[in-house]
VMD Tcl script that draws the C-alpha trace (Angstrom):
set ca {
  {-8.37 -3.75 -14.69}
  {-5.60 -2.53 -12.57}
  {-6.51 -4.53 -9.36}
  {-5.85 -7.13 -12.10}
  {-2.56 -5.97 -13.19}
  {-1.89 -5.53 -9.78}
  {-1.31 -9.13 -9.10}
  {0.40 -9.77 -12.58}
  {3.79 -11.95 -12.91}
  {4.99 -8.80 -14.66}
  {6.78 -6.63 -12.08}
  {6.44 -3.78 -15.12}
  {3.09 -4.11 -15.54}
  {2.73 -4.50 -11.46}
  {4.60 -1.54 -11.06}
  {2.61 0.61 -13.78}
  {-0.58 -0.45 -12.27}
  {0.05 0.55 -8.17}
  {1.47 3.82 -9.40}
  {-1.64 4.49 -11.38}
  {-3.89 3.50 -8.47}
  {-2.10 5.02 -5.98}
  {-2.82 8.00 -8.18}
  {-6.33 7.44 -8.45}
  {-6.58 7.25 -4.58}
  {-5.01 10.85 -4.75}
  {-7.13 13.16 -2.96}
  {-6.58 16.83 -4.46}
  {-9.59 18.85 -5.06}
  {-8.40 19.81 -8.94}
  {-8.27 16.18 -9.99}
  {-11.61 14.57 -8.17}
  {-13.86 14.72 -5.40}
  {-13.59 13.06 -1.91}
  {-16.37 10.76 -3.39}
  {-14.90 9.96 -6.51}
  {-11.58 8.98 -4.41}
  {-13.98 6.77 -1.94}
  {-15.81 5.24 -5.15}
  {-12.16 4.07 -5.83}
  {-11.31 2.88 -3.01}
  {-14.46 0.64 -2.55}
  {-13.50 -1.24 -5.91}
  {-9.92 -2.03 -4.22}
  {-11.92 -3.59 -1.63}
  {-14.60 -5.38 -3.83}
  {-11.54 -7.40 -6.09}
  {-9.96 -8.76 -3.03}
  {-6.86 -6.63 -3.85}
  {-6.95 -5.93 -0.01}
  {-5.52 -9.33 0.83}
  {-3.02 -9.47 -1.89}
  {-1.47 -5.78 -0.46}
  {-1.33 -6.82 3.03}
  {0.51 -10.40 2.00}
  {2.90 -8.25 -0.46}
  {4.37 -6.78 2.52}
  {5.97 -10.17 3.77}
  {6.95 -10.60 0.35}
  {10.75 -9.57 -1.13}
  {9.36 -7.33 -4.09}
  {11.40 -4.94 -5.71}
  {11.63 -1.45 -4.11}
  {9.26 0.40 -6.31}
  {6.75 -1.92 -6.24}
  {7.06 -2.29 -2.09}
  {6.85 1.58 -1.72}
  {4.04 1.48 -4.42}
  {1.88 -0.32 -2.51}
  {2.91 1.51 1.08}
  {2.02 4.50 -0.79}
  {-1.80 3.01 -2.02}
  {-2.23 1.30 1.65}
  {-1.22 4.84 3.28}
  {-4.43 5.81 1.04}
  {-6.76 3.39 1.56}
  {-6.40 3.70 5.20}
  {-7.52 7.86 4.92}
  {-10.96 5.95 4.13}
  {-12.85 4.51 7.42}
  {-14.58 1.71 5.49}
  {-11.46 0.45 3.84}
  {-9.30 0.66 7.34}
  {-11.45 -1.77 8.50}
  {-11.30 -3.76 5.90}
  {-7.51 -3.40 5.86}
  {-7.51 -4.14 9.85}
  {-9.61 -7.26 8.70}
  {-6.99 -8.66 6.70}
  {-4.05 -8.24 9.39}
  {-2.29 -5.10 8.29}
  {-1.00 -4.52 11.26}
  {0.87 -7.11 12.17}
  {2.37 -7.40 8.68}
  {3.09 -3.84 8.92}
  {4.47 -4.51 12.41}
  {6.88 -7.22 11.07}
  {8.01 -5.53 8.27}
  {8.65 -2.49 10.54}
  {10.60 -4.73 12.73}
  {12.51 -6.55 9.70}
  {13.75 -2.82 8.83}
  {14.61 -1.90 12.05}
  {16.94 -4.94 12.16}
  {19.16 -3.45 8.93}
  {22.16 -2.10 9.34}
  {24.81 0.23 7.04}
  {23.95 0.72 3.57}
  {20.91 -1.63 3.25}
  {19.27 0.43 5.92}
  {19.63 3.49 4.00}
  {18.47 2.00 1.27}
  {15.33 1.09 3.22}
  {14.66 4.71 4.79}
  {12.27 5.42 2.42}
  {10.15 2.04 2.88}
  {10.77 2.37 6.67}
  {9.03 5.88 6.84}
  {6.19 4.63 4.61}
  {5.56 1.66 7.62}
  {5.94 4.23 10.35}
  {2.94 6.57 8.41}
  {1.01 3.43 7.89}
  {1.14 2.38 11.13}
  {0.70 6.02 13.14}
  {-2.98 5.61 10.85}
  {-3.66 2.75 12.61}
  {-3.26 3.31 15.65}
}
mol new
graphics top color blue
foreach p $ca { graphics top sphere $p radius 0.5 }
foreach p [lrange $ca 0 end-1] q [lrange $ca 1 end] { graphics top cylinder $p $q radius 0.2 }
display resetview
């Protein structure tokens, strides 16, 4: 249901639904186990939401929603099975562009984007 809601028109109900996956995808030994986190990480993969992240990256989404779905790719790419996956659909050159499209601000917009620009940089260090 919230790979669903992850593609919704809705940029509330978009929003709602990364933020709860990305905590889902939360490793922390108090909430669930390393397994549990995996098990989640494997549905991602099996609803195609894989593709849809990647291509949001190219996308102009609003700011929560873009670092929203940095946040659940940083997560998904702590799992071997789903960096593959990830690497399958061409995150890296998306990340690559988008890393380059920051780079390319200037004054306030690029503070603005610090915050997405770090989340690219972590993203990519996992993949390389």
């Amino acid at each position: 249901m919230l790979c669903r809601g992850a593609r919704e028109e809705d940029d509330r109900v978009k929003t709602k639904c990364i933020n709860l996956l990305g905590y889902l995808l939360t490793r922390d030994a108090s909430l669930r186990t390393d397994e549990v986190v995996a098990a989640y990480g494997l549905k991602v993969q099996e609803t195609g939401l894989f593709k849809d992240l990647v291509a949001g990256l190219s996308c102009e989404l609003p700011v929560d929603i873009k670092e929203g779905t940095l946040q659940v790719l940083l997560k998904l790419l702590d799992l071997p099975v789903n960096k593959l996956a990830l690497e399958a659909e061409g995150i890296t050159p998306q990340l690559q562009g988008r890393a380059d499209a920051l780079a390319g601000l200037e004054g306030e917009a690029k503070e603005d984007a610090e915050g997405e620009a770090d989340l690219v940089a972590q993203c990519l260090a996992k993949l390389a």
